[in-house]
C-alpha positions as CSV (number, residue, x, y, z in Angstrom):
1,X,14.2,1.2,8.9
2,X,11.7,0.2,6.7
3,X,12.3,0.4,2.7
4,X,9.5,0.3,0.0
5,X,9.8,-1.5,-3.6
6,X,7.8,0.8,-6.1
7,X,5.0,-1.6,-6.8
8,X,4.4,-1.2,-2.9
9,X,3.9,2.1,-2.5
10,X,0.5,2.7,-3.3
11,X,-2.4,6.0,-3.3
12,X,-6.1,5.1,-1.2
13,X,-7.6,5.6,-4.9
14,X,-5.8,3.1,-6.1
15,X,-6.4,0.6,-3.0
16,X,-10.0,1.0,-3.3
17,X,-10.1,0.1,-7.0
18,X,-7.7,-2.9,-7.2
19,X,-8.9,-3.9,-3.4
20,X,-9.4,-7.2,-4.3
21,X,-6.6,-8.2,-6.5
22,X,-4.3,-6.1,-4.3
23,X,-5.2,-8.4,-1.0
24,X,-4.7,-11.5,-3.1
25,X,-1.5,-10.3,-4.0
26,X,-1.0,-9.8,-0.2
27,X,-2.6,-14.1,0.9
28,X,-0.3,-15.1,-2.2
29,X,3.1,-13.8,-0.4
30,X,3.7,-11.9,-3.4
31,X,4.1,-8.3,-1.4
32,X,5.2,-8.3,1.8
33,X,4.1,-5.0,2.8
34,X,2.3,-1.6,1.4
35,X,2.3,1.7,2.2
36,X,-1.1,3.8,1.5
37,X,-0.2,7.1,0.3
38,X,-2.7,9.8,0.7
39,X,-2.0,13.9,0.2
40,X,-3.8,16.4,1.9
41,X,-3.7,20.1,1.5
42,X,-1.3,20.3,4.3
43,X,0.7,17.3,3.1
44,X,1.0,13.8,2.4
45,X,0.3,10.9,4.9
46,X,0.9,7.4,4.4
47,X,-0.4,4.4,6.5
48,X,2.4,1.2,6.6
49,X,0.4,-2.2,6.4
50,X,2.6,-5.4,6.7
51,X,1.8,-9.1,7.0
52,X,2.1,-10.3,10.1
């Protein structure tokens, strides 16, 4: 099972505004993973991204 740090949990909003300093963060090894958070009406999703 998978477990998530706070600083890698993060909303689509968020993503798209920080894209760039958020995939440098990602190339420097500094996060190993994120999850994308994203609610709906119905509920929340998320989407797991990892380096591979």
């Amino acid at each position: 099972m998978l477990t998530y740090k706070k600083t890698e949990l993060m909303s689509s909003t968020e993503i798209v505004r920080n894209f760039s300093s958020i995939l440098d963060s990602i190339t420097k090894h500094e996060k190993d993973k994120i999850a994308v958070l994203r609610k709906k009406q119905s509920g929340s999703d998320y989407y797991i991204c990892r380096r591979i």
